[in-house]
MIDOSE-1310 file (N, C-alpha, C; in nm, 2 decimals, decimal comma, always signed):
residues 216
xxxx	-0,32/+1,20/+5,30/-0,33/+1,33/+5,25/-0,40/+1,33/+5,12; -0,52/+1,40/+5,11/-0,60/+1,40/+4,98/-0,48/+1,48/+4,86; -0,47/+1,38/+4,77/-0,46/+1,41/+4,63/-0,51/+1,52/+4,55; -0,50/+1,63/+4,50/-0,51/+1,70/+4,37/-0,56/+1,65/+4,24
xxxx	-0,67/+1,69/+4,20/-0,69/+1,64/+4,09/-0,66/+1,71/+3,96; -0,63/+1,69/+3,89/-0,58/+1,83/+3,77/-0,72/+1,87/+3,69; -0,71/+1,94/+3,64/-0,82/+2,00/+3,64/-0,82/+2,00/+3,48; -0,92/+1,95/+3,41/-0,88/+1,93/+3,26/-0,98/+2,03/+3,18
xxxx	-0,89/+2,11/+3,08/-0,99/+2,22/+3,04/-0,98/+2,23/+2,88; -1,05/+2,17/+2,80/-1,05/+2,16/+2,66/-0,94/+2,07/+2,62; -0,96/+1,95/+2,69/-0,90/+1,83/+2,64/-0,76/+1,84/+2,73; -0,72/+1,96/+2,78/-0,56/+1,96/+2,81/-0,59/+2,00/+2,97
xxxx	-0,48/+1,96/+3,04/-0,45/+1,96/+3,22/-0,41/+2,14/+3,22; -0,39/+2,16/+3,38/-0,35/+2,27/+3,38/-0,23/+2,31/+3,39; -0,15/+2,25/+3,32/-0,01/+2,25/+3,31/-0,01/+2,28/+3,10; -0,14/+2,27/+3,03/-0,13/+2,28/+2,93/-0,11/+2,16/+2,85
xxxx	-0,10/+2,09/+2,89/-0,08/+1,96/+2,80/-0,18/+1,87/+2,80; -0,19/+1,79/+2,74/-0,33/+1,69/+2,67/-0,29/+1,58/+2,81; -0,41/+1,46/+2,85/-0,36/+1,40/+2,93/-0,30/+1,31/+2,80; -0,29/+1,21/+2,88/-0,16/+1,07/+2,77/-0,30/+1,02/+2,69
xxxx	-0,24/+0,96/+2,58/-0,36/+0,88/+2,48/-0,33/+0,94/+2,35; -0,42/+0,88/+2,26/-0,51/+0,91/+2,12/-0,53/+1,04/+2,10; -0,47/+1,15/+2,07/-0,59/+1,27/+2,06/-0,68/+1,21/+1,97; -0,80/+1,32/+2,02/-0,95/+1,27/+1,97/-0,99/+1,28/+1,85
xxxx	-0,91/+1,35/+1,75/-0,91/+1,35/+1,61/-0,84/+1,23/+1,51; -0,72/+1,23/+1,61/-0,70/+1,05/+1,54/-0,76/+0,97/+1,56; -0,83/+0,94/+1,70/-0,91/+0,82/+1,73/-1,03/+0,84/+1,60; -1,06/+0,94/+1,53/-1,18/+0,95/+1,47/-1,14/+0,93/+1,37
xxxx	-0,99/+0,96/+1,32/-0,97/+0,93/+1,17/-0,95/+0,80/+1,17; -0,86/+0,69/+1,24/-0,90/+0,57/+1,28/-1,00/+0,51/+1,25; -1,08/+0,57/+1,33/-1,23/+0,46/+1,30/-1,32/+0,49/+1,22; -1,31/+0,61/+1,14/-1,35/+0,65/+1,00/-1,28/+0,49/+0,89
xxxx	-1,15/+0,49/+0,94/-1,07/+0,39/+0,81/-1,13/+0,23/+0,83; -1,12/+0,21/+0,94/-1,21/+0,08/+1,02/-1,35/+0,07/+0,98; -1,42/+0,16/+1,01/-1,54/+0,17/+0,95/-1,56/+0,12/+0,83; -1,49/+0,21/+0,74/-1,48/+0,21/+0,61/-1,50/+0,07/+0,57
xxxx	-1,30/+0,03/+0,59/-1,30/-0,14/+0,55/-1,43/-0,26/+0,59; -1,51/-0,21/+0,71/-1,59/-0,33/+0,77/-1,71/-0,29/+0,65; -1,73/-0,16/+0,63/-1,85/-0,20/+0,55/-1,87/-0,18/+0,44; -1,71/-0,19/+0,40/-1,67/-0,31/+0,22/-1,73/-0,39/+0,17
xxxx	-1,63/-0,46/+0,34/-1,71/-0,59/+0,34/-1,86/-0,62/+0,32; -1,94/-0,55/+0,40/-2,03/-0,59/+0,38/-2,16/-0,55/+0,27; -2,13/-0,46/+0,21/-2,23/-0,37/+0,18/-2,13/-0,38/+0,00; -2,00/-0,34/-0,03/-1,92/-0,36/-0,14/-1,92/-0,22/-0,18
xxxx	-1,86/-0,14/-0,30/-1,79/-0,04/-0,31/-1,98/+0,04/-0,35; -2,06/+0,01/-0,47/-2,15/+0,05/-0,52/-2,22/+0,14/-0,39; -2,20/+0,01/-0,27/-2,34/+0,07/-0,20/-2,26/+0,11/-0,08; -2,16/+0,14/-0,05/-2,11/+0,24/+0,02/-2,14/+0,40/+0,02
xxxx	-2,19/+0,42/+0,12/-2,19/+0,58/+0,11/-2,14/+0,66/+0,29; -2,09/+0,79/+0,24/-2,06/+0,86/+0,36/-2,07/+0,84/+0,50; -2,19/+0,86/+0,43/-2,33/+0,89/+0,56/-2,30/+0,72/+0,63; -2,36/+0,66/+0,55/-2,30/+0,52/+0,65/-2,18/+0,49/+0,74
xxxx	-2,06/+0,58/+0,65/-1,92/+0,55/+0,73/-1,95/+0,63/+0,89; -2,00/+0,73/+0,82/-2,00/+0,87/+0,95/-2,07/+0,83/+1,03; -2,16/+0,73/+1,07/-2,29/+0,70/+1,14/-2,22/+0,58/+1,20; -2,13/+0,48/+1,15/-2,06/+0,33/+1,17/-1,94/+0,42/+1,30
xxxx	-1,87/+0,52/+1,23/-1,76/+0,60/+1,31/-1,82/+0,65/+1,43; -1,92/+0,71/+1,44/-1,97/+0,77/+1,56/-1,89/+0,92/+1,52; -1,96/+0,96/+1,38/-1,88/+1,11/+1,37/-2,00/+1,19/+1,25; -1,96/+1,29/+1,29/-2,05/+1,37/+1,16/-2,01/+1,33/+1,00
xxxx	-2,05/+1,39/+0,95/-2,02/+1,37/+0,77/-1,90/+1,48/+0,77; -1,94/+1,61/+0,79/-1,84/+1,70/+0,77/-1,69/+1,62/+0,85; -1,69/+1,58/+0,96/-1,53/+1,51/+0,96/-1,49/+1,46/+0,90; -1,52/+1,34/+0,84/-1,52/+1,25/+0,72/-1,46/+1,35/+0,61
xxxx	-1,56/+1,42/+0,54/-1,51/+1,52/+0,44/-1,39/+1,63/+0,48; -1,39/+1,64/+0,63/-1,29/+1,76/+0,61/-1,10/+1,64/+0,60; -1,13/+1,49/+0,62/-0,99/+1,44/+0,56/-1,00/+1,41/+0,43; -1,09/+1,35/+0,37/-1,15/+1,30/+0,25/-1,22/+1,41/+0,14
xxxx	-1,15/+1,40/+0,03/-1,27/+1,49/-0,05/-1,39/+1,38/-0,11; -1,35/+1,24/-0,12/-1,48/+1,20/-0,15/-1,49/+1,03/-0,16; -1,58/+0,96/-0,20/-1,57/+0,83/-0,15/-1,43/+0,75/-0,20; -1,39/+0,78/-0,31/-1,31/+0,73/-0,38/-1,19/+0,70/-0,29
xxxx	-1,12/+0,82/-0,27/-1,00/+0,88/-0,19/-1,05/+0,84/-0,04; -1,16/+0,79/+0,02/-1,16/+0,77/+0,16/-1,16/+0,58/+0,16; -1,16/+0,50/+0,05/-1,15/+0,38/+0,04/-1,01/+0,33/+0,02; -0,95/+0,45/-0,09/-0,82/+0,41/-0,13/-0,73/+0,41/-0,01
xxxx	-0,81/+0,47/+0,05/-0,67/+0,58/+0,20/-0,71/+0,46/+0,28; -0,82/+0,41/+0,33/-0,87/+0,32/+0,40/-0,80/+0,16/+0,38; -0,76/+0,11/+0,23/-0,70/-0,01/+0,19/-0,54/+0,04/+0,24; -0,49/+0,14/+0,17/-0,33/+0,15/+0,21/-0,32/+0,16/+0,31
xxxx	-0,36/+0,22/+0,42/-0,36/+0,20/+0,58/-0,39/+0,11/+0,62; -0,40/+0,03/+0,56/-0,42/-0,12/+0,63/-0,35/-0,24/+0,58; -0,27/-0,20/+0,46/-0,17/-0,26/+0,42/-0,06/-0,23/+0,41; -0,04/-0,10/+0,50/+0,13/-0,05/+0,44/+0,25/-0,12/+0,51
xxxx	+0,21/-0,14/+0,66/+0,27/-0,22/+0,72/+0,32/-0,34/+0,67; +0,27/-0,43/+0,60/+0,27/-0,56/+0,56/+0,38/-0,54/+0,41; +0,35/-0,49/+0,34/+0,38/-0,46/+0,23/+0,51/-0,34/+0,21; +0,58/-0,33/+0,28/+0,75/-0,24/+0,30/+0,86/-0,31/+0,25
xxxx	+0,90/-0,29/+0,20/+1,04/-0,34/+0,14/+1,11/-0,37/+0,26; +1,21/-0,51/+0,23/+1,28/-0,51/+0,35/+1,45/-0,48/+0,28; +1,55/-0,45/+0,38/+1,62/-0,43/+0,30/+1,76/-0,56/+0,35; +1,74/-0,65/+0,29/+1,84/-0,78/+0,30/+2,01/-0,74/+0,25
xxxx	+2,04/-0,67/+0,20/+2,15/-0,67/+0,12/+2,13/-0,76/-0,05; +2,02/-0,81/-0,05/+1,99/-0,90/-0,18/+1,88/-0,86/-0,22; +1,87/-0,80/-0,35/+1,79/-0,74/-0,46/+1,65/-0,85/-0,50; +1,74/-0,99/-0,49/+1,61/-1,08/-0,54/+1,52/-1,13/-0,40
xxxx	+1,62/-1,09/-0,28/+1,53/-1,15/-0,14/+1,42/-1,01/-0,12; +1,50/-0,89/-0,14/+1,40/-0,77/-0,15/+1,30/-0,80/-0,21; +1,32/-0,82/-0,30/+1,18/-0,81/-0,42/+1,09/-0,93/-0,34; +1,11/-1,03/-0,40/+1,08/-1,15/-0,37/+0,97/-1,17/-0,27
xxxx	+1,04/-1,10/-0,13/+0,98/-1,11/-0,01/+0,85/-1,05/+0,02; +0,86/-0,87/-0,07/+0,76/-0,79/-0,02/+0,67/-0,83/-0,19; +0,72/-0,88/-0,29/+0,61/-0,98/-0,40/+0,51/-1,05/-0,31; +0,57/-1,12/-0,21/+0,50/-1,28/-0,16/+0,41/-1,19/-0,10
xxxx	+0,44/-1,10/-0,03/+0,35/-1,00/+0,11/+0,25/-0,97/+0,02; +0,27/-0,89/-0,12/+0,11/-0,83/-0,20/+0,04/-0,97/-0,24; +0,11/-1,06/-0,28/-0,02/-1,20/-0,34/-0,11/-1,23/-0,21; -0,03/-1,23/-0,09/-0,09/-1,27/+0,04/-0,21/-1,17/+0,05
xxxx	-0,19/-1,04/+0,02/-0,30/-0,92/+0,02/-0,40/-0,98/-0,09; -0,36/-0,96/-0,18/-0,47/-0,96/-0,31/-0,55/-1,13/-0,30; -0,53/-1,22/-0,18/-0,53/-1,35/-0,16/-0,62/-1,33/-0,06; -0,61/-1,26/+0,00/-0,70/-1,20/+0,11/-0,81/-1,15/+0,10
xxxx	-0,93/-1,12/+0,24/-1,03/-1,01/+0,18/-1,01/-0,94/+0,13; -0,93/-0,85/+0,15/-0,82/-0,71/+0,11/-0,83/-0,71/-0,03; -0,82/-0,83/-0,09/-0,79/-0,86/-0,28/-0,94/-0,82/-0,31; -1,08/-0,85/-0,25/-1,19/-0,77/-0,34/-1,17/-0,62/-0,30
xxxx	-1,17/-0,54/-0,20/-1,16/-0,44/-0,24/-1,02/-0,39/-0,35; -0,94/-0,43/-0,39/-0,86/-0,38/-0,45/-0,93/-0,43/-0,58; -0,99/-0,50/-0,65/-1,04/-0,55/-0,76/-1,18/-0,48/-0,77; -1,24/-0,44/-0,67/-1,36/-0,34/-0,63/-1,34/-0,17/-0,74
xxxx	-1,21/-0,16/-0,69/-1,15/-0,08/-0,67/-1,12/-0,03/-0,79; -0,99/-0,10/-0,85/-0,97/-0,12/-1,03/-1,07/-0,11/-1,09; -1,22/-0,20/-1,08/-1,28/-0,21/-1,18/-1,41/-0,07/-1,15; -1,45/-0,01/-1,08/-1,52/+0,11/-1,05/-1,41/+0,20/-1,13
xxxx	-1,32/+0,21/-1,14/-1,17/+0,31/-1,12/-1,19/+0,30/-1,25; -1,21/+0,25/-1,34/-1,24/+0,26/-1,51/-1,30/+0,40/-1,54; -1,40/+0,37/-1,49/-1,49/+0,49/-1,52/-1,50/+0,63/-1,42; -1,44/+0,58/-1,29/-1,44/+0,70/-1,19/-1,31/+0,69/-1,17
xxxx	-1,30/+0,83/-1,25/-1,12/+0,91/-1,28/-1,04/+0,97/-1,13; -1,15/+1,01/-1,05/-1,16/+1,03/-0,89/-1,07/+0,90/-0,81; -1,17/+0,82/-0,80/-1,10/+0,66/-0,76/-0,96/+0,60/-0,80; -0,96/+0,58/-0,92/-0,81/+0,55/-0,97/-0,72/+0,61/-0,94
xxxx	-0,73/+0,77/-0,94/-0,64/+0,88/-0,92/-0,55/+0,82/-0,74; -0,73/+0,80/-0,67/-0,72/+0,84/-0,53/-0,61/+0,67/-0,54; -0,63/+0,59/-0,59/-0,59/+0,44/-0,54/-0,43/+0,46/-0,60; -0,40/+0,51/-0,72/-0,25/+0,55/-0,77/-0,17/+0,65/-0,63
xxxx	-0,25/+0,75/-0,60/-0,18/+0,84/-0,52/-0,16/+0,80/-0,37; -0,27/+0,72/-0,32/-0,23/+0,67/-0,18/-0,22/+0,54/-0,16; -0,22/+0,45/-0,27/-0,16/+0,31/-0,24/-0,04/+0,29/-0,32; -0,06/+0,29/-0,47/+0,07/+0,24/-0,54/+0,15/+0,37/-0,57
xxxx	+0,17/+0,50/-0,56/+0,27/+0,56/-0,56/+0,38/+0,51/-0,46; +0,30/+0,55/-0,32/+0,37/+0,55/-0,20/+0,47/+0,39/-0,21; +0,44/+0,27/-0,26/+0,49/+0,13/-0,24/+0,61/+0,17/-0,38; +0,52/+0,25/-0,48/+0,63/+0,29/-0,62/+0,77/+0,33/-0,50
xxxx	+0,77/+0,43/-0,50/+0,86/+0,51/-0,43/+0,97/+0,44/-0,36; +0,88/+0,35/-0,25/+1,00/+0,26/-0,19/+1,03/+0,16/-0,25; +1,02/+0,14/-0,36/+1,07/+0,02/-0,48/+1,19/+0,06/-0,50; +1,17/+0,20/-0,57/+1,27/+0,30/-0,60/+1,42/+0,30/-0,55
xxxx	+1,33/+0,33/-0,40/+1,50/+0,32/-0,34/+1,55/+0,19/-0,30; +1,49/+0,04/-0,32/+1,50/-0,07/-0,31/+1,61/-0,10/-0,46; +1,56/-0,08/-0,53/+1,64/-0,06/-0,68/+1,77/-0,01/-0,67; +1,75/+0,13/-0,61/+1,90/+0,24/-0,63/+2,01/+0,15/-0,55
xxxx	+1,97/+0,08/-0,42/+2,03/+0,03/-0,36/+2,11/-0,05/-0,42; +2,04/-0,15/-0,52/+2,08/-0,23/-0,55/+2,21/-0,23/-0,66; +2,15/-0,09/-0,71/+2,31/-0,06/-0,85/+2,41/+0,00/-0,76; +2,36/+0,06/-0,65/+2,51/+0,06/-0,61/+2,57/-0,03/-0,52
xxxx	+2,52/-0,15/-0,53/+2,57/-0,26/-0,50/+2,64/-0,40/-0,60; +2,61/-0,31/-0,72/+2,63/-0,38/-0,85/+2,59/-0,48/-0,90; +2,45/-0,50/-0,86/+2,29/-0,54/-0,87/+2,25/-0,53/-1,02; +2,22/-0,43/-1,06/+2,20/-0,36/-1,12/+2,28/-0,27/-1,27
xxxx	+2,22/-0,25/-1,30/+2,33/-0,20/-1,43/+2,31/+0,00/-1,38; +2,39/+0,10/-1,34/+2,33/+0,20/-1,34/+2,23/+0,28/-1,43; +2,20/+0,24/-1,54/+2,16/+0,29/-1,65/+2,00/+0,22/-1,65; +2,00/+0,12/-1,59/+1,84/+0,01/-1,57/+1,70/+0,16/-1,52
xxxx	+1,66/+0,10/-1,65/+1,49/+0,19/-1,69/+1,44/+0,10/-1,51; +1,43/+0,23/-1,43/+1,36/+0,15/-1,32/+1,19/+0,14/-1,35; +1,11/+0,19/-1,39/+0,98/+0,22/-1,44/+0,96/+0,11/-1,51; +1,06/+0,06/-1,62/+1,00/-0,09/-1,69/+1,03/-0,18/-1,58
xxxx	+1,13/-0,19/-1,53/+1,19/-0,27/-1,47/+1,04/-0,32/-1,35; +1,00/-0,21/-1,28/+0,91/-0,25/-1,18/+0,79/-0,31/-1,27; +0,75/-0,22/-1,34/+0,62/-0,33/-1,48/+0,65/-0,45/-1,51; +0,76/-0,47/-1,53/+0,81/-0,63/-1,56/+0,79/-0,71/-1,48
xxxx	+0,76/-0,62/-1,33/+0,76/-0,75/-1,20/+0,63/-0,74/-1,20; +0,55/-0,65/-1,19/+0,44/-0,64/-1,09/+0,31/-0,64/-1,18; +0,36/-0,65/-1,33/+0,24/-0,66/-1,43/+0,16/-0,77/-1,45; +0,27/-0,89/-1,44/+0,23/-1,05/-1,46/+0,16/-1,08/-1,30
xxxx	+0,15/-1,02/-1,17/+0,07/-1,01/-1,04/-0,07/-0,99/-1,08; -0,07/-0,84/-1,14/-0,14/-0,79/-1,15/-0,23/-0,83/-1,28; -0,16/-0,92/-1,38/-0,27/-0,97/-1,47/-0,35/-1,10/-1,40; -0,26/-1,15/-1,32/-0,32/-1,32/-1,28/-0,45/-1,25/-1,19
xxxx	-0,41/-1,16/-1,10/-0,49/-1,12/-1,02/-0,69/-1,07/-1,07; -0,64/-1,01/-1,20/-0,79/-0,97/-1,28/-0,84/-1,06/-1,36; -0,73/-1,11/-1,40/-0,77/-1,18/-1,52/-0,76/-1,34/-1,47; -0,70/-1,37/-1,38/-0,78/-1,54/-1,33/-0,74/-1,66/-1,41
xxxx	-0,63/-1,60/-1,47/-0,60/-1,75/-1,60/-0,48/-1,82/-1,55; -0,46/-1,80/-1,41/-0,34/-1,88/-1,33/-0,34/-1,83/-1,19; -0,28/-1,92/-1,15/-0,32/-1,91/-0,93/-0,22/-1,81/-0,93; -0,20/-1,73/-0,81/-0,11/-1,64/-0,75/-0,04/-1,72/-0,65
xxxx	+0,07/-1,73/-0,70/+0,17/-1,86/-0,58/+0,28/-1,77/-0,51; +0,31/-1,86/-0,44/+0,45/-1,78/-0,39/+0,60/-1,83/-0,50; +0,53/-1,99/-0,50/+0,63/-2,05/-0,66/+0,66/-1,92/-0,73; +0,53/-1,91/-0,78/+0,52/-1,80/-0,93/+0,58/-1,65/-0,90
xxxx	+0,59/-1,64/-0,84/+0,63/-1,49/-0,79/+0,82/-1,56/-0,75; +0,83/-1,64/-0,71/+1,02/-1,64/-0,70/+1,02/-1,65/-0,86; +0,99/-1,73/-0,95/+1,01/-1,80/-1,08/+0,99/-1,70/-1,14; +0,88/-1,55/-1,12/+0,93/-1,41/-1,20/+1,00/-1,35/-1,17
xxxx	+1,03/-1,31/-1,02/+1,14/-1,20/-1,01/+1,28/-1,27/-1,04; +1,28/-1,41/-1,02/+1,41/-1,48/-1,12/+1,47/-1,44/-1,24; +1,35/-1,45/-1,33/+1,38/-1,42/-1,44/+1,38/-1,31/-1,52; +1,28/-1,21/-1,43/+1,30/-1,04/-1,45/+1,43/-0,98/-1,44
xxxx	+1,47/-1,01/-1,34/+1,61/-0,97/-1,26/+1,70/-1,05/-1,31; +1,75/-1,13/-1,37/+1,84/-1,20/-1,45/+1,89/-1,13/-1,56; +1,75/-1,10/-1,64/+1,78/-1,01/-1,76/+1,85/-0,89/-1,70; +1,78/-0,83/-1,58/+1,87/-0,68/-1,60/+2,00/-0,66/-1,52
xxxx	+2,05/-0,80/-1,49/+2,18/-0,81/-1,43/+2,31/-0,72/-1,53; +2,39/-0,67/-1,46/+2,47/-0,60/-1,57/+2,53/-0,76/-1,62; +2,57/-0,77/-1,75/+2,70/-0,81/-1,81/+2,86/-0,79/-1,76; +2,85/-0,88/-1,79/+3,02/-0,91/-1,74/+3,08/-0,93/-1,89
xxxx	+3,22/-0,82/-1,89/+3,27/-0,84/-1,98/+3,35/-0,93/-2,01; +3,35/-0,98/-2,11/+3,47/-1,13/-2,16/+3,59/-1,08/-2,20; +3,67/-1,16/-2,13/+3,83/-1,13/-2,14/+3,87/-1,11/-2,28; +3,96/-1,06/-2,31/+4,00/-1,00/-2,40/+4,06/-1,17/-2,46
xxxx	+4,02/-1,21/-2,59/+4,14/-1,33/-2,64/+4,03/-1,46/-2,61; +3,91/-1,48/-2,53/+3,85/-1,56/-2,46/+3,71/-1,57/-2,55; +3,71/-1,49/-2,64/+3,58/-1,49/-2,71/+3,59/-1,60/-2,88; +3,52/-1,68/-2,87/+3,51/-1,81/-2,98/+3,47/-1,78/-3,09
């Protein structure tokens, strides 16, 4: 008995629905980000332009622009989608295995190809207020955020002091990363990264009070 074939009319069956898959707009925003990162690599931030991404994608410029307002924010979007996965907090019940673990995950990044464009990135980002903006708002907020609740967790597991400046607290970890990383005056280890969040997190351990009579 011959089969029926559905009859497909602006992407959807005649039942109204899309067949199974990708819609065609994510497969494009996809390979706009793909694109992007491959010709990082090859070409580096300076000589990156649109038109190349749009031409590598197999898409117009106007697509491109209608997710992206401009190169800056289509690179930044391009690195954190491709690192968000790797880079998630995990949540162990242990504040120093939290940290610790998703620490070791960014050196592994910034150790990586991945690490020129993020140093690409920073150092264009000086002078282009655009870029920085775009690299704060779609890479290090979003990882800020889930620190955050990595932290809260932790004071109310008595981790923590409730009163702990979370804002210094995360600079205290992620400043000494981030100097080795630009400035090159020591390797990025996994050692060095247990031996800081050791000693960051020690200090902001609450105090234990001494018994009353017990003090010398």
């Amino acid at each position: 008995m011959r089969q029926k074939v559905p009859v497909v009319v602006n992407g959807q069956n005649g039942a109204g629905k899309r067949p199974p898959g990708r819609p065609r707009s994510e497969q494009a925003r996809v390979s706009i980000l793909r694109s992007t990162l491959k010709l990082l690599g090859k070409k580096g931030f300076s000589d990156l332009t649109i038109e190349d991404v749009a031409q590598r994608a197999a898409v117009g410029k106007a697509t491109v622009y209608r997710w992206w307002p401009n190169k800056g924010a289509l690179i930044a979007d391009a690195f954190a989608s491709s690192t968000t996965r790797k880079l998630r907090f995990p949540d162990t019940g242990s504040l120093y295995n939290d940290m610790s673990r998703q620490m070791r995950q960014l050196i592994r990044v910034f150790r990586s190809p991945r690490g020129r464009i993020v140093s690409a990135i920073l150092a264009a980002g000086q002078s282009d207020k655009d870029l920085i903006a775009a690299f704060r708002d779609r890479f290090l907020w979003p990882r800020r955020r889930e620190a955050y609740e990595t932290l809260r967790r932790a004071i109310v597991r008595g981790e923590l002091h409730k009163d702990t400046d979370l804002n210094l607290l995360l600079d205290s970890l992620y400043g000494p990363i981030y100097m080795r990383f630009l400035i090159r005056h020591d390797e990025l280890t996994p050692d060095f990264v247990d031996r800081l969040c050791a000693m960051v997190l020690s200090g902001a351990r609450p105090r234990r009070r001494m018994p009353v009579g017990k003090a010398s």
